[in-house]
N, C-alpha and C positions, 0 to 999 in steps of 0.2 A: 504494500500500500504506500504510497505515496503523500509524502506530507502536503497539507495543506498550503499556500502561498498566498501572501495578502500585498496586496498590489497599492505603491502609494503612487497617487496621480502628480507629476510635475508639472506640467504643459500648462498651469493657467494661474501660476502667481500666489500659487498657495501660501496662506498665511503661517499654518504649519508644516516642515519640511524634514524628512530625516537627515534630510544634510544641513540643514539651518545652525548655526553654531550659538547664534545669541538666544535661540532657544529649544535646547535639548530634550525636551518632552518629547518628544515624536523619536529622535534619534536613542532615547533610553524606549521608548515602546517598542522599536524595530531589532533593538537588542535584546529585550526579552521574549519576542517572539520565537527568534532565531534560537535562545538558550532555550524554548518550550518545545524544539525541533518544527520549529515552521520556518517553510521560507519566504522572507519578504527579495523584494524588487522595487523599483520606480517605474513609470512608465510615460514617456514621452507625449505624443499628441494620440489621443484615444481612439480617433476612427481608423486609426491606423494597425487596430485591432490590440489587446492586452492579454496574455495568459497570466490566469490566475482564481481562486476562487471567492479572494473575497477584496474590493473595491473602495480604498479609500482616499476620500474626495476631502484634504482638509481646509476650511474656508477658502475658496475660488478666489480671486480677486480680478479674472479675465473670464469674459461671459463662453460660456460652450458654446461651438459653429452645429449648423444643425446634424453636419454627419456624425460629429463626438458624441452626442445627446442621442442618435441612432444608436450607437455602437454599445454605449451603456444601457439602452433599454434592450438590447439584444441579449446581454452579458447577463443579464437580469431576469430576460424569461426566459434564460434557458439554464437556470439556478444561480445563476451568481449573487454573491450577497455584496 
């Protein structure tokens, strides 16, 4: 079985960031996922498709183009969290 992977969204100016250094909340959340045996990632511009099972979008601050906003409602009915 394959571990789980939670996918953090880069592509829109997110307010929290695993790589943001002035604030490591997100970057300590992607380290304990990783020590829970999950694998995270980031993921560039979203309609350009994402592997992973669960999707996090943390405060946007660049509006989704309509095919991003496809691609996550795709992700979504066909189980994505």
């Amino acid at each position: 079985m394959t571990a789980p992977t939670v996918v953090f969204d880069a592509s829109h100016d997110e307010y929290f960031s695993i790589r943001k250094r002035e604030d490591p909340s997100y970057r300590l959340l992607a380290r304990q996922l990783v020590a829970g045996g999950m694998g995270v990632k980031e993921a560039g511009e979203l309609d350009d498709g994402f592997a992973g099972d669960v999707l996090v979008v943390a405060v946007p601050r660049r509006a989704f183009q309509p095919a991003e906003s496809a691609a996550v409602q795709e992700f979504v009915k066909n189980g994505g969290g």
